[in-house]
Each structure stands twice: as structure tokens, then as C-alpha cells.
Backbone atoms as SQL, in Angstrom:
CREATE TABLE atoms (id INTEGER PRIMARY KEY, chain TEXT, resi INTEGER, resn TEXT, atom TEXT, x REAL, y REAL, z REAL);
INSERT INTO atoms VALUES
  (1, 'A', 1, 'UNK', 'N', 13.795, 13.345, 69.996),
  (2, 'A', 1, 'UNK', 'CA', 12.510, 13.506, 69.332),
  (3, 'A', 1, 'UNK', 'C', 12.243, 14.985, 69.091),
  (4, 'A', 2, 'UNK', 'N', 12.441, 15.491, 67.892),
  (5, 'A', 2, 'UNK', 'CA', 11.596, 17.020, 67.483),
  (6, 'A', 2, 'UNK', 'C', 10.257, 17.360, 68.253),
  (7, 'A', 3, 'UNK', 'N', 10.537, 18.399, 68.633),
  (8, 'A', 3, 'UNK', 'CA', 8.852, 19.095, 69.082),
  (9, 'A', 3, 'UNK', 'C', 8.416, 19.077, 67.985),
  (10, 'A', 4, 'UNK', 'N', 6.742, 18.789, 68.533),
  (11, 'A', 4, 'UNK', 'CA', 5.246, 19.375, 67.108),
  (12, 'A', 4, 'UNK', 'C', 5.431, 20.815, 67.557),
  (13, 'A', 5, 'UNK', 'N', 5.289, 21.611, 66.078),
  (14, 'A', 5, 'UNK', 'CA', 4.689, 22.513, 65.752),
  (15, 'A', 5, 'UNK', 'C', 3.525, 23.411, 66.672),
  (16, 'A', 6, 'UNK', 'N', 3.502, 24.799, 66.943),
  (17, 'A', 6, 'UNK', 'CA', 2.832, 24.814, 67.615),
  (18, 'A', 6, 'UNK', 'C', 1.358, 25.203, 66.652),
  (19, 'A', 7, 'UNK', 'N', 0.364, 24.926, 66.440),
  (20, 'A', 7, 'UNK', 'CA', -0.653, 25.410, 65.162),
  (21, 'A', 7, 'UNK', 'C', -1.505, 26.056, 66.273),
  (22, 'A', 8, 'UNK', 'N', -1.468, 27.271, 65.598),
  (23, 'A', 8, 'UNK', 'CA', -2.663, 28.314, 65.650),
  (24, 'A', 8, 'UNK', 'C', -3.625, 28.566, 64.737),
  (25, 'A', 9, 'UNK', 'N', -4.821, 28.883, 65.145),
  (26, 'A', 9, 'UNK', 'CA', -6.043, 29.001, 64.099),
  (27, 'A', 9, 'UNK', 'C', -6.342, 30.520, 63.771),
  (28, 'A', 10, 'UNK', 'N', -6.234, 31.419, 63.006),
  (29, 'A', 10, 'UNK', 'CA', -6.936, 32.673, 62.435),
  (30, 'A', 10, 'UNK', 'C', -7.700, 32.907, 61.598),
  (31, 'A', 11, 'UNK', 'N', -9.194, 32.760, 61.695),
  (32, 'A', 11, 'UNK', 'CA', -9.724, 32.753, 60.548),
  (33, 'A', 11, 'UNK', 'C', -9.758, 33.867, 59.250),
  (34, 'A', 12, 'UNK', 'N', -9.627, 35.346, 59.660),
  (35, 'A', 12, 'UNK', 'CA', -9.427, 36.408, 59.137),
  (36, 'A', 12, 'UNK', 'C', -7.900, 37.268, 58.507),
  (37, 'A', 13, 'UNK', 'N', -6.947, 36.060, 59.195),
  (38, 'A', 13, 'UNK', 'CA', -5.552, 36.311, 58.557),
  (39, 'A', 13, 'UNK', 'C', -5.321, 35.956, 57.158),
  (40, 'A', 14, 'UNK', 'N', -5.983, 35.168, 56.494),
  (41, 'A', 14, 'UNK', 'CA', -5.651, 35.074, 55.267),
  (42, 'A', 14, 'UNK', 'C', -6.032, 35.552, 54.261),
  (43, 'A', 15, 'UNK', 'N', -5.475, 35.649, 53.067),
  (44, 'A', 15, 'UNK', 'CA', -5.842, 36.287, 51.678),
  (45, 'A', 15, 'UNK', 'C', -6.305, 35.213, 50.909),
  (46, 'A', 16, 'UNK', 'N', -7.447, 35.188, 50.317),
  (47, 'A', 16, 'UNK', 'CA', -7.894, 34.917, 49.252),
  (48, 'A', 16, 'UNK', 'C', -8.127, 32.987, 49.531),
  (49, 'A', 17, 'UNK', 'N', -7.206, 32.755, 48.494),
  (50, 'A', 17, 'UNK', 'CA', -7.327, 30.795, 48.807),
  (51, 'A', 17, 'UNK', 'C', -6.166, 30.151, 49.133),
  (52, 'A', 18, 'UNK', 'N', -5.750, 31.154, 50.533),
  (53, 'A', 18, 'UNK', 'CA', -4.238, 30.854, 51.089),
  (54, 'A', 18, 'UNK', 'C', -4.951, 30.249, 52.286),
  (55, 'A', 19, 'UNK', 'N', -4.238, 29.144, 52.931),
  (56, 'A', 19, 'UNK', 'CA', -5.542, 28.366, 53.958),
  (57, 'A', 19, 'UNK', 'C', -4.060, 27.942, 55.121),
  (58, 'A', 20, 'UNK', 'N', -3.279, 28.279, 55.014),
  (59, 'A', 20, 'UNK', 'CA', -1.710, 28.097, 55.957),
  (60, 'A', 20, 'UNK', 'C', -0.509, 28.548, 55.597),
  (61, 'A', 21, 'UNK', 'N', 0.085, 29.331, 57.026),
  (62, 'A', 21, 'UNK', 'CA', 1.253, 30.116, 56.789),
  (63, 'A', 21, 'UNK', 'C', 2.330, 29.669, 57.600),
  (64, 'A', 22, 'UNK', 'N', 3.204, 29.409, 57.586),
  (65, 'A', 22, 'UNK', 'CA', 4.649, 28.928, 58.658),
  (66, 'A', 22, 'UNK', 'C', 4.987, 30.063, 58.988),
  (67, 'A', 23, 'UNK', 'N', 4.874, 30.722, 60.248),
  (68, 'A', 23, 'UNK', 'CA', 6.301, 31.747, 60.829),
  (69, 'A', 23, 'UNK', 'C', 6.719, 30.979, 61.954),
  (70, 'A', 24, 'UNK', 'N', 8.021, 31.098, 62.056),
  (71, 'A', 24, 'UNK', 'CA', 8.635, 30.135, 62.838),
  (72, 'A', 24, 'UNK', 'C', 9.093, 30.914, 64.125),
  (73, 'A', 25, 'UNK', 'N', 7.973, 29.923, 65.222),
  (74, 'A', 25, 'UNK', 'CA', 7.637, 28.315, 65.289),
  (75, 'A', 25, 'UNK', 'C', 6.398, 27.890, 65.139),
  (76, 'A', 26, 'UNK', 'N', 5.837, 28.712, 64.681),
  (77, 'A', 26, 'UNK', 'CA', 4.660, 28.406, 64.936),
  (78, 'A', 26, 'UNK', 'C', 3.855, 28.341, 63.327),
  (79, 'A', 27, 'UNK', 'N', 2.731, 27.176, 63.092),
  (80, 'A', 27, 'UNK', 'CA', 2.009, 27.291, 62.163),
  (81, 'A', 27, 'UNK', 'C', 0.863, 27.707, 62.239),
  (82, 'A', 28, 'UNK', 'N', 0.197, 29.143, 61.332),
  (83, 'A', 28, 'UNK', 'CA', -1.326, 29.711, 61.419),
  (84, 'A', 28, 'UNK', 'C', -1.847, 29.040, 60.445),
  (85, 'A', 29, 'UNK', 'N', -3.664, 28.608, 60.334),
  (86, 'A', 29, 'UNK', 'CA', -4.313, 27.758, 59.816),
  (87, 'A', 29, 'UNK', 'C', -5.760, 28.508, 59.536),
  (88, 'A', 30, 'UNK', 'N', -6.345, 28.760, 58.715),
  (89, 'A', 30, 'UNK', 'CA', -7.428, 29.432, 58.733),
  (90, 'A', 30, 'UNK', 'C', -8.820, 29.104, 59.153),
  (91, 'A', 31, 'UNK', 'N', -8.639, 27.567, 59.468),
  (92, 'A', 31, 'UNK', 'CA', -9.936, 27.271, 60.287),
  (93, 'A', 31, 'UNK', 'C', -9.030, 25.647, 61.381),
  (94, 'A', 32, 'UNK', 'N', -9.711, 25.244, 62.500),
  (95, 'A', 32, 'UNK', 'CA', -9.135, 24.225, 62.657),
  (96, 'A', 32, 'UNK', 'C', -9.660, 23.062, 61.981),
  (97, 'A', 33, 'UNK', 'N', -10.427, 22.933, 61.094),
  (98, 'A', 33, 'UNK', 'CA', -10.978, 21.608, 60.359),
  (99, 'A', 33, 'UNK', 'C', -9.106, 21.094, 59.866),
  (100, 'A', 34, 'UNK', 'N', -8.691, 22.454, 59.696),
  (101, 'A', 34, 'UNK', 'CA', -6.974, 21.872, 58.298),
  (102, 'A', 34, 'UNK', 'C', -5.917, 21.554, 59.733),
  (103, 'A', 35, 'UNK', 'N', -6.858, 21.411, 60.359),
  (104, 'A', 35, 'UNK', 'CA', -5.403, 21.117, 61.159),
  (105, 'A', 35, 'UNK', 'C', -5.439, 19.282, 61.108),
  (106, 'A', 36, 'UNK', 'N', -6.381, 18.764, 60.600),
  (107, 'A', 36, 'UNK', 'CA', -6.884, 17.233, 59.976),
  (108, 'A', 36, 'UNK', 'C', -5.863, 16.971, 58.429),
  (109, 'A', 37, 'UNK', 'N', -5.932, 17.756, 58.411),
  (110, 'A', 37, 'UNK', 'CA', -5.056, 17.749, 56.938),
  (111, 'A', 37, 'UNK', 'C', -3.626, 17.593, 56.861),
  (112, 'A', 38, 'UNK', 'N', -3.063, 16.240, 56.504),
  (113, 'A', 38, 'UNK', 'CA', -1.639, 16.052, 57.092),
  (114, 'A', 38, 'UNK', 'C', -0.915, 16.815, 55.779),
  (115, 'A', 39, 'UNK', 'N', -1.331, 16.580, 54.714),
  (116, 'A', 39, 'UNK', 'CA', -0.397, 17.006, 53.843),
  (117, 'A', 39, 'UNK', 'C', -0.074, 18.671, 53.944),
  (118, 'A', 40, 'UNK', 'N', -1.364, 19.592, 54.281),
  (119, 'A', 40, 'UNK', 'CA', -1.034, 20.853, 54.113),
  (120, 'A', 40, 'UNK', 'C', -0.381, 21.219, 55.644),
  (121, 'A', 41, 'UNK', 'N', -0.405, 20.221, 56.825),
  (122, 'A', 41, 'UNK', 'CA', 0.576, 20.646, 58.053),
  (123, 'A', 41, 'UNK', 'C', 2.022, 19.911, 57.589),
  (124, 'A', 42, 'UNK', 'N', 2.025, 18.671, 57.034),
  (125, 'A', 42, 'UNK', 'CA', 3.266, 18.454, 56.343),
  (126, 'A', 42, 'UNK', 'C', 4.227, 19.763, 55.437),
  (127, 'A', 43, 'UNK', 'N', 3.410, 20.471, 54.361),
  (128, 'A', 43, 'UNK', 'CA', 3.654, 21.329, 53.596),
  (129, 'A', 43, 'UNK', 'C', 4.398, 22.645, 54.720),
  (130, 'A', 44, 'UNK', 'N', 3.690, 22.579, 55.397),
  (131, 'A', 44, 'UNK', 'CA', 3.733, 23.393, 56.454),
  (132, 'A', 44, 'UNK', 'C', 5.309, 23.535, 57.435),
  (133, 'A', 45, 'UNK', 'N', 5.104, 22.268, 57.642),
  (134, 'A', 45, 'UNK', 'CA', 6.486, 21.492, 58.247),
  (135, 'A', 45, 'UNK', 'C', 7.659, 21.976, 57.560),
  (136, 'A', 46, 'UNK', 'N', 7.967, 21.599, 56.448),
  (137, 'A', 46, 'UNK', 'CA', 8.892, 21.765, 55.473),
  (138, 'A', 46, 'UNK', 'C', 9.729, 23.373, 55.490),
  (139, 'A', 47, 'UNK', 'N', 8.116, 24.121, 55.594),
  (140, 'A', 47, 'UNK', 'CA', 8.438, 25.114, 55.639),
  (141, 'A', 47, 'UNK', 'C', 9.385, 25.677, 57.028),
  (142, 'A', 48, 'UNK', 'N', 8.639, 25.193, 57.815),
  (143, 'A', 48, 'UNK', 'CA', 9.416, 25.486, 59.333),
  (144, 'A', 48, 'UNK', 'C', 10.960, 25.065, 59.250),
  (145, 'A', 49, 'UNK', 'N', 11.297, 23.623, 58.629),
  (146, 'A', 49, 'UNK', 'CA', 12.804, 23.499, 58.335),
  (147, 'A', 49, 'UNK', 'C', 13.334, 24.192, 57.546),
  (148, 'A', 50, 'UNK', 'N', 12.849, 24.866, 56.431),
  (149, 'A', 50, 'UNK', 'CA', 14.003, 25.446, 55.738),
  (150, 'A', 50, 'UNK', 'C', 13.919, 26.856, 56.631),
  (151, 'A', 51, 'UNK', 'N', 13.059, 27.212, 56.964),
  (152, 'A', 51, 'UNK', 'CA', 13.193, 28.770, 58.330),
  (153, 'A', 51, 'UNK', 'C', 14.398, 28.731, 59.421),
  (154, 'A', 52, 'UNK', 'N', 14.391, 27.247, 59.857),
  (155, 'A', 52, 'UNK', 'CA', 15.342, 26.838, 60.992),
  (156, 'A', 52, 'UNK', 'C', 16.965, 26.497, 60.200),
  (157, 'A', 53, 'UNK', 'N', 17.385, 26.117, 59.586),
  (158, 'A', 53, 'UNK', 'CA', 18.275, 25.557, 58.508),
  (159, 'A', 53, 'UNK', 'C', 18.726, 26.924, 57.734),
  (160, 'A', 54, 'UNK', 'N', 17.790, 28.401, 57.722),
  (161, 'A', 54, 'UNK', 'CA', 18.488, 29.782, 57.015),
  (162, 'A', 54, 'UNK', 'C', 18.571, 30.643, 58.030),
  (163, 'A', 55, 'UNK', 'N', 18.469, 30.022, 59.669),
  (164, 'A', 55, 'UNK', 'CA', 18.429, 30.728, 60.658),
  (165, 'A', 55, 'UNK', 'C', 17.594, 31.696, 60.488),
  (166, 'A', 56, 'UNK', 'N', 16.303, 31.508, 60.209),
  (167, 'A', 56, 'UNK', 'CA', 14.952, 32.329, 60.512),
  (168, 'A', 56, 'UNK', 'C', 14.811, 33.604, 59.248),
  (169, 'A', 57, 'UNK', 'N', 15.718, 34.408, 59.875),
  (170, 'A', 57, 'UNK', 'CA', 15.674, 35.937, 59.190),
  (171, 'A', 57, 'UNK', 'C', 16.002, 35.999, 57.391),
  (172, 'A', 58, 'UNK', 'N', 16.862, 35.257, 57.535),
  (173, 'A', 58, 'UNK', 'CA', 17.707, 34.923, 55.692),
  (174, 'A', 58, 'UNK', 'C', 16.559, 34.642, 55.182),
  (175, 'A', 59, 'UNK', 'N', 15.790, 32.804, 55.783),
  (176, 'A', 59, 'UNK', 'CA', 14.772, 32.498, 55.068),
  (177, 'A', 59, 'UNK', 'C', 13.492, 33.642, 54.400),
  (178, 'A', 60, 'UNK', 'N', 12.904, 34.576, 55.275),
  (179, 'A', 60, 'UNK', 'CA', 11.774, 35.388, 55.256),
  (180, 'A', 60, 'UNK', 'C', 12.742, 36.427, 53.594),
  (181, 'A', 61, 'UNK', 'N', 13.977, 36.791, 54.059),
  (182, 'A', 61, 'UNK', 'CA', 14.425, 37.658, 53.194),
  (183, 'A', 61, 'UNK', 'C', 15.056, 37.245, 51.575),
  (184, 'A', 62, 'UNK', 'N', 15.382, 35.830, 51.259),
  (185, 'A', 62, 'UNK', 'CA', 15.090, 34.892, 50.960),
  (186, 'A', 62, 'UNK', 'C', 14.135, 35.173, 49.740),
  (187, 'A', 63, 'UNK', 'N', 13.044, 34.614, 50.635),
  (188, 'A', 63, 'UNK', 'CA', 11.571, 34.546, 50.084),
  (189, 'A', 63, 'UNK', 'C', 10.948, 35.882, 49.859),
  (190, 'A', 64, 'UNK', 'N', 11.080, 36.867, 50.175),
  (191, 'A', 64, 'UNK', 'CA', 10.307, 38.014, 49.387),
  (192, 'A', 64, 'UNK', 'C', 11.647, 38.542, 48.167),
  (193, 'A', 65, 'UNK', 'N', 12.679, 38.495, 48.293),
  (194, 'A', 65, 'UNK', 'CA', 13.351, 38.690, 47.163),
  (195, 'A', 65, 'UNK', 'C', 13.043, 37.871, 46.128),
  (196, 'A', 66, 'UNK', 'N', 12.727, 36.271, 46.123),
  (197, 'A', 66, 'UNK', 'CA', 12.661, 35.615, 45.062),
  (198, 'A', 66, 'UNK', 'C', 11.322, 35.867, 44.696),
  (199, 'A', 67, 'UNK', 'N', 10.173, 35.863, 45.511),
  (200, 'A', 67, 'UNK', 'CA', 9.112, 36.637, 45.493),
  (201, 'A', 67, 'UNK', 'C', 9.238, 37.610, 44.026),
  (202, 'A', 68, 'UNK', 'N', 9.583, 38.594, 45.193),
  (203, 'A', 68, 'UNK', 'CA', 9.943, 40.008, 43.498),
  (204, 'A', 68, 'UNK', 'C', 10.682, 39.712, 42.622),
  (205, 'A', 69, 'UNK', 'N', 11.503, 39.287, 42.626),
  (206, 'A', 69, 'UNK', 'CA', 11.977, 38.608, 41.187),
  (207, 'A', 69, 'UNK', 'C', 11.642, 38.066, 40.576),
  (208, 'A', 70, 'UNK', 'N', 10.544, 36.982, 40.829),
  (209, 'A', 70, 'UNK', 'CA', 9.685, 35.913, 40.231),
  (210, 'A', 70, 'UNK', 'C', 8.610, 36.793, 39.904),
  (211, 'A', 71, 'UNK', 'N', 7.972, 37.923, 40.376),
  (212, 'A', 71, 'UNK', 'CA', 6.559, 38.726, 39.962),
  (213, 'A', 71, 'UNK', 'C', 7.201, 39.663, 38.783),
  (214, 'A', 72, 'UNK', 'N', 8.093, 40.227, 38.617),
  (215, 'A', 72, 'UNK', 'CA', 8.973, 41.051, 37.966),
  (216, 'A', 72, 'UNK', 'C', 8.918, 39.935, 36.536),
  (217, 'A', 73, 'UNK', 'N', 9.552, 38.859, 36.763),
  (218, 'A', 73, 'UNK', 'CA', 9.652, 37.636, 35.678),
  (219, 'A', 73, 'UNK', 'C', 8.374, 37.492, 34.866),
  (220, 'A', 74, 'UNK', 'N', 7.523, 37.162, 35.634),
  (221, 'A', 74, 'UNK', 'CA', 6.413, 36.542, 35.221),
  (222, 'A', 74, 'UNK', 'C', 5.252, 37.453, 34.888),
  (223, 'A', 75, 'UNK', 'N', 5.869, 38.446, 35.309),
  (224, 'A', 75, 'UNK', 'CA', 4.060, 39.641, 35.593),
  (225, 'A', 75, 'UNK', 'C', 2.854, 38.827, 35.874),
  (226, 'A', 76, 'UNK', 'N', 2.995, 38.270, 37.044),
  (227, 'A', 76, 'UNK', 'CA', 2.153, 37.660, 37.860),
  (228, 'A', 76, 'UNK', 'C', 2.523, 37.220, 38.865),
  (229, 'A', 77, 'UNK', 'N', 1.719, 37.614, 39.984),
  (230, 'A', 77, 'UNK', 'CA', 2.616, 37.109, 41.287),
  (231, 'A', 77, 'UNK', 'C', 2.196, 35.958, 41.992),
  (232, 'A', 78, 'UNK', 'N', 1.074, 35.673, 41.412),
  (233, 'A', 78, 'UNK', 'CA', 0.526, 34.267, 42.350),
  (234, 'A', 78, 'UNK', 'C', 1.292, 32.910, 41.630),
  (235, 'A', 79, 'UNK', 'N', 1.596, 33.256, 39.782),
  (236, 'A', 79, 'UNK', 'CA', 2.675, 32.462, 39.066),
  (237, 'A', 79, 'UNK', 'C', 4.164, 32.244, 39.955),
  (238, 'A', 80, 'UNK', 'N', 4.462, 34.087, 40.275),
  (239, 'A', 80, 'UNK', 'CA', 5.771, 33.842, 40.979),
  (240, 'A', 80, 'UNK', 'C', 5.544, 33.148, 42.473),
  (241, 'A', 81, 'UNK', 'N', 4.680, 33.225, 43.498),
  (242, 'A', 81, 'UNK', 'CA', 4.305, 32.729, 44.155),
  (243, 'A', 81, 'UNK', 'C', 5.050, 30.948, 44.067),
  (244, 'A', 82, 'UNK', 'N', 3.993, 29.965, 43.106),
  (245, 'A', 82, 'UNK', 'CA', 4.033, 28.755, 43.175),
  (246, 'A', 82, 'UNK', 'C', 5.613, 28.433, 42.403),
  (247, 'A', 83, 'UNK', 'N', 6.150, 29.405, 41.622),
  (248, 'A', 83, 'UNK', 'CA', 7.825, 28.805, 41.745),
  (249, 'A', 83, 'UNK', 'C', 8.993, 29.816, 42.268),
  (250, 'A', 84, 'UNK', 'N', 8.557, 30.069, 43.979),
  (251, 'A', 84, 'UNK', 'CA', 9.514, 30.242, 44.454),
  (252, 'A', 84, 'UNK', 'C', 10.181, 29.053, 44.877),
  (253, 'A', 85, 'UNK', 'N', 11.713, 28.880, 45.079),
  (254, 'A', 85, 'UNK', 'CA', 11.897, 27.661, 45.344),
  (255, 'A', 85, 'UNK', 'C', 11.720, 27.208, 46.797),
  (256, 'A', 86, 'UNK', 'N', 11.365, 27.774, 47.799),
  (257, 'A', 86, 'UNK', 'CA', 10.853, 27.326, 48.813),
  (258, 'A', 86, 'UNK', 'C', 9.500, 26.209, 49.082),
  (259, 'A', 87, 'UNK', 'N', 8.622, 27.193, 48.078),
  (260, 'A', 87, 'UNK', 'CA', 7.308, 26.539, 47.422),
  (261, 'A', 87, 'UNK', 'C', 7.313, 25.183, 47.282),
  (262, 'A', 88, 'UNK', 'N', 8.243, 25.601, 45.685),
  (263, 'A', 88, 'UNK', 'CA', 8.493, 24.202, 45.063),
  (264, 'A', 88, 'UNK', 'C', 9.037, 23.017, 45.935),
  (265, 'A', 89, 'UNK', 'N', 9.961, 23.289, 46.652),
  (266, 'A', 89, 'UNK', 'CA', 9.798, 22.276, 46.994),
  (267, 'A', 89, 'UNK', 'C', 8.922, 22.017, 48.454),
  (268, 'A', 90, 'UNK', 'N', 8.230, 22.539, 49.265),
  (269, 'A', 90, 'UNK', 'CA', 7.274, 22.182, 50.108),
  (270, 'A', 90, 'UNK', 'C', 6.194, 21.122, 49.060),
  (271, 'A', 91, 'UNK', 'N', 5.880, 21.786, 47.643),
  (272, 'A', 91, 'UNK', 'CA', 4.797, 21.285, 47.015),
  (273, 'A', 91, 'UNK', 'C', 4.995, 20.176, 46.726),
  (274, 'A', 92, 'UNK', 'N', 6.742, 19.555, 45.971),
  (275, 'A', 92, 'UNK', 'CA', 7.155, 18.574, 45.697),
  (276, 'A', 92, 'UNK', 'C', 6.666, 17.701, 46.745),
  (277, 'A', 93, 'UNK', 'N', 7.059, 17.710, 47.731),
  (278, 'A', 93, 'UNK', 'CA', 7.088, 16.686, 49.143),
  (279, 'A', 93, 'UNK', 'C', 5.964, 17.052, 49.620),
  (280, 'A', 94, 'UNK', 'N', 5.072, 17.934, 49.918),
  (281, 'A', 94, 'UNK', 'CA', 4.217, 17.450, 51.047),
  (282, 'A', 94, 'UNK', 'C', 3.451, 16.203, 51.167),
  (283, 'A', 95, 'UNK', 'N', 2.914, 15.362, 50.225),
  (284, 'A', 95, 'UNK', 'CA', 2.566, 14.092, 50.164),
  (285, 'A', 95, 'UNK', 'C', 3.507, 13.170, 50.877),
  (286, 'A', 96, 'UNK', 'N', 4.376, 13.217, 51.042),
  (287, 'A', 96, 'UNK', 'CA', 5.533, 12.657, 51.668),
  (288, 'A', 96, 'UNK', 'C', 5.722, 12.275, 52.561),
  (289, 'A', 97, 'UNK', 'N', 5.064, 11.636, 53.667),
  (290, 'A', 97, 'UNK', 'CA', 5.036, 11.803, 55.493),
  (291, 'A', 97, 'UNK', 'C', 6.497, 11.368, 55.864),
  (292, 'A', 98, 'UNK', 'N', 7.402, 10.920, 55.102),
  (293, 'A', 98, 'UNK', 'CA', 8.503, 10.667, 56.179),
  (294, 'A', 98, 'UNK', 'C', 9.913, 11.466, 55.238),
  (295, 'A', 99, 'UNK', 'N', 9.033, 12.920, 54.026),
  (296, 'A', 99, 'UNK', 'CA', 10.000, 13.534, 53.688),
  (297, 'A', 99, 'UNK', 'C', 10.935, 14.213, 54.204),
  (298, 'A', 100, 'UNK', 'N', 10.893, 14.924, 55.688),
  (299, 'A', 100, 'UNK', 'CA', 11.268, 15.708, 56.606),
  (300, 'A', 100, 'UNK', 'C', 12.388, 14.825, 57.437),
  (301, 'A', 101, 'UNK', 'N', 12.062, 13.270, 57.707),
  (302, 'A', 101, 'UNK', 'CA', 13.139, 12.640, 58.178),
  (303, 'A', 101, 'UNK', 'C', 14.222, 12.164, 56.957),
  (304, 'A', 102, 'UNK', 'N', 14.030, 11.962, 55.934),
  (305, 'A', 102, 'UNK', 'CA', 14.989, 11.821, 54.980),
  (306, 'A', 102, 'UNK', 'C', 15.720, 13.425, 53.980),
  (307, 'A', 103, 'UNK', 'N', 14.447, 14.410, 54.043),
  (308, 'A', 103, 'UNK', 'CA', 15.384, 15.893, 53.959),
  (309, 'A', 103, 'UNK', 'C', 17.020, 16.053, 54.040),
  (310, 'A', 104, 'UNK', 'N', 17.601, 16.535, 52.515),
  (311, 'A', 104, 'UNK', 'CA', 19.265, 16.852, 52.971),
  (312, 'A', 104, 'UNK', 'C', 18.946, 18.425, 53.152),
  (313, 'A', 105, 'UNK', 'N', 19.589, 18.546, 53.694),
  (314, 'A', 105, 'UNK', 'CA', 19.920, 20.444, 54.171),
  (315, 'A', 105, 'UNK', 'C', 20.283, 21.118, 53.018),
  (316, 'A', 106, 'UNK', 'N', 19.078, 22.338, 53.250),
  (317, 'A', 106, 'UNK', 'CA', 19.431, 23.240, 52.164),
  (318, 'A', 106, 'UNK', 'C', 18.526, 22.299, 50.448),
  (319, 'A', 107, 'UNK', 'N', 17.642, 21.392, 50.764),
  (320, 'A', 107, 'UNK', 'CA', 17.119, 20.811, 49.642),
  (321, 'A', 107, 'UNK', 'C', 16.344, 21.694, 48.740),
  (322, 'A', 108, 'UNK', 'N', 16.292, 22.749, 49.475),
  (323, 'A', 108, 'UNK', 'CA', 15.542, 24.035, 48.587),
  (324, 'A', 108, 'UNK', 'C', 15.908, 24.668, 47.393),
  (325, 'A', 109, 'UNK', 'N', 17.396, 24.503, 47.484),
  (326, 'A', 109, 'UNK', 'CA', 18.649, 24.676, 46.294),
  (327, 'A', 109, 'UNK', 'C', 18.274, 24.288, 45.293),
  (328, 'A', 110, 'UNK', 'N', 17.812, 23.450, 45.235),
  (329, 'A', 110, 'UNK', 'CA', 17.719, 22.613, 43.786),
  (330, 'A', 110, 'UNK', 'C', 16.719, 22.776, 43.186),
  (331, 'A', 111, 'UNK', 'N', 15.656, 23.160, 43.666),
  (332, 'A', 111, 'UNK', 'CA', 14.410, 23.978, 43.183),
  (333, 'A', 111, 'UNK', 'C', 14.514, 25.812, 42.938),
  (334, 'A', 112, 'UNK', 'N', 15.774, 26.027, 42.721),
  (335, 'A', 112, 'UNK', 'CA', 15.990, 27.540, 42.692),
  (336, 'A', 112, 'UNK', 'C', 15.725, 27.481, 40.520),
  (337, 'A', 113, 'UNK', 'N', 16.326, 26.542, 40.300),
  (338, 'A', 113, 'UNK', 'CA', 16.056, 26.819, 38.483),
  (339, 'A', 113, 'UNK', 'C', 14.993, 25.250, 37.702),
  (340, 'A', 114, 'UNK', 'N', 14.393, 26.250, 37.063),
  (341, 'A', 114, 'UNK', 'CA', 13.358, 25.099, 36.419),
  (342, 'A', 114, 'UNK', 'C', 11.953, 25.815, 36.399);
């Protein structure tokens, strides 16, 4: 059986209408009302596997490269933001409650073009 997540609450850690962050292991939440919210701790989840699956460090480095490449692309970064492919696919699935047990490794791949 997988451990839960450990969720922490910060109300002052976030920017703007960002309301949850994955650093792994642990998920931050900007109030605990969202910790009621399965889809955005699902979303959340997702995130924690592809962190564990790029052995932590890759993932973070990863994600701010596609980051800048995607803000560079788009001249907009909250655009590059929602298609990094990490994103994409957390966004694809979080509705999903039993996406994480059917997940193939590395499903992030396939959301790298489009």
C-alpha cells in the first residue's frame, strides 16, 4: 500500500490564483478547506509521481527548462505555465481517481508536443 501524501497548509506561500504546489514528499495547500478537494490533491498526486519516477532533481530541472522555453515561445508565462507537459498531463487526469493506479511511467512524454 503507497503512503498518503504528507499535505501542509501555507496560506501566504502562494502567488496569485495558484492554490497547490507538490515538492516531494510533501503537498503545500493554501488554505485547509482544499485539502476537501480530491481533484486538486489528485492533481497534486500526479505530480508527486512524475517527481519520484525523474528521481526528484531531473523532474524540478525538467520543469523550469520547459518552463523557459514555453515563456520564450509564447511570450507569456502563465500560457507557458498550463502547457508544460507535466501540467498537461496532471490537468488531463486529475478528474481521474484511479488515474495514478493505472499511470504507465514516464506518461508525461506524450504531453511534451501539442
Amino acid at each position: 500500500m503507497k503512503q498518503l501524501p504528507m499535505i501542509l497548509v501555507f496560506k501566504h506561500f502562494f502567488y496569485k490564483n495558484y492554490v497547490g504546489l507538490s515538492l516531494w514528499p510533501f503537498i503545500f495547500l493554501k488554505s485547509d478547506a482544499f485539502k476537501e478537494d480530491t481533484v486538486l490533491i489528485n492533481h497534486e498526486k500526479i505530480h508527486l509521481r512524475q517527481q519520484e519516477e525523474l528521481l526528484i532533481l531531473p523532474f524540478y530541472i525538467l520543469y523550469i527548462s520547459e518552463w523557459l522555453l514555453r515563456s520564450i515561445w509564447y511570450l507569456d508565462s502563465y500560457r507557458a505555465y498550463q502547457n508544460i507537459s507535466f501540467e498537461r498531463e496532471a490537468y488531463s487526469n486529475e478528474s481521474q481517481s484511479d488515474y495514478l493506479s493505472q499511470r504507465k511511467s514516464f506518461s508525461f512524454i506524450k504531453y511534451l508536443c501539442g
